[in-house]
VMD Tcl script that draws the C-alpha trace (Angstrom):
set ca {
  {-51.79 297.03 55.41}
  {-52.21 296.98 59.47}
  {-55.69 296.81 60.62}
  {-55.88 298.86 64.34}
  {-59.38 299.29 66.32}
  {-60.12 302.16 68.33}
  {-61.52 301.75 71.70}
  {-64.13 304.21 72.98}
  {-66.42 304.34 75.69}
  {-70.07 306.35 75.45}
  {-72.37 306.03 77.85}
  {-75.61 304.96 77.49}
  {-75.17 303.69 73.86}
  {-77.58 303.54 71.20}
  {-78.79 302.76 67.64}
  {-79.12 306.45 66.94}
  {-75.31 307.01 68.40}
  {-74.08 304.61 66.65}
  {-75.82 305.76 63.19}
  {-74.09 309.31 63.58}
  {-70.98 308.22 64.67}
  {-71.16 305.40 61.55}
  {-72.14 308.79 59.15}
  {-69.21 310.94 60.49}
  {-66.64 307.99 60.41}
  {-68.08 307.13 56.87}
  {-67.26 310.63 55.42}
  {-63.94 311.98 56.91}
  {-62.50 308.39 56.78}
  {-63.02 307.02 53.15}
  {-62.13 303.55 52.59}
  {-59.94 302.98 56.29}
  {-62.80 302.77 58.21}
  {-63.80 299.19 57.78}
  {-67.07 299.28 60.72}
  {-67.81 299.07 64.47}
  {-68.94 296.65 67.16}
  {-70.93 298.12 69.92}
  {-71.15 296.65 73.58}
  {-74.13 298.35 74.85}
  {-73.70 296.51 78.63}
  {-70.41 298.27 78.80}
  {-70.82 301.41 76.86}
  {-67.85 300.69 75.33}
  {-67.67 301.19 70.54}
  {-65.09 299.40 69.24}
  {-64.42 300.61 65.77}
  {-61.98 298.98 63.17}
  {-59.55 300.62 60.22}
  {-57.36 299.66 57.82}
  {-53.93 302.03 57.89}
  {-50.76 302.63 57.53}
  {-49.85 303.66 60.94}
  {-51.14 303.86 64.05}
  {-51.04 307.77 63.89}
  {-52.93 308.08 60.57}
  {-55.80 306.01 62.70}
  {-55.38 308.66 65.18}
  {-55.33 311.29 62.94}
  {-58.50 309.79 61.30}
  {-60.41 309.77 64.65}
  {-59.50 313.53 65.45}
  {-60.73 315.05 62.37}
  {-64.04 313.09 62.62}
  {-64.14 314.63 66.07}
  {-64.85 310.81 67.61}
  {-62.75 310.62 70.92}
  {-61.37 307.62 71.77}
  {-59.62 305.85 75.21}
  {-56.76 304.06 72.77}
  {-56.19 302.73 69.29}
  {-54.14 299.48 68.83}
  {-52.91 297.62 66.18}
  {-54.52 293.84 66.25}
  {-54.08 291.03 64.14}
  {-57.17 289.76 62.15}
  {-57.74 286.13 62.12}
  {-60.87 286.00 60.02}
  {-62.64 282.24 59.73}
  {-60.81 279.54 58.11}
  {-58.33 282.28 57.48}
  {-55.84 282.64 60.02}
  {-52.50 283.81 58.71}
}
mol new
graphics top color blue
foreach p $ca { graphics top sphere $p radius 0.5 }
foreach p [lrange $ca 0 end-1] q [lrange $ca 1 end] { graphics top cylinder $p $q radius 0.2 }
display resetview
């Protein structure tokens, strides 16, 4: 199945943020929501799912009510694994 990440910004990014967004994501995204990487400098929340199409990811995103800039489909290349 693809894997996509979502690309958002939020200024002035935080553990507490992050916790709320990781709660929401958690229950209106069961199972395709595989986690986040936060880049506090930049303000910028990366977060990373497991779909079958990009618009399911999108679809995902909108009922949690988490904005995002863009979601893209990337290729995992996890270590000592890549395909």
């Amino acid at each position: 199945m693809p894997t996509f990440l979502a690309e958002r910004y939020l200024a002035g990014i935080n553990r507490t943020a992050l916790r709320e967004m990781t709660n929401i994501l958690e229950q209106t995204a069961a199972g395709q929501w595989l986690g986040l990487l936060a880049l506090p400098d930049d303000d910028l929340c990366l977060s990373i799912f497991r779909a079958a199409t990009l618009g399911e990811v999108r679809h995902l995103n909108d009922r949690a009510g988490v904005g995002y800039e863009r979601i893209a489909r990337v290729i995992a290349a996890p270590r000592n694994r890549f395909p």
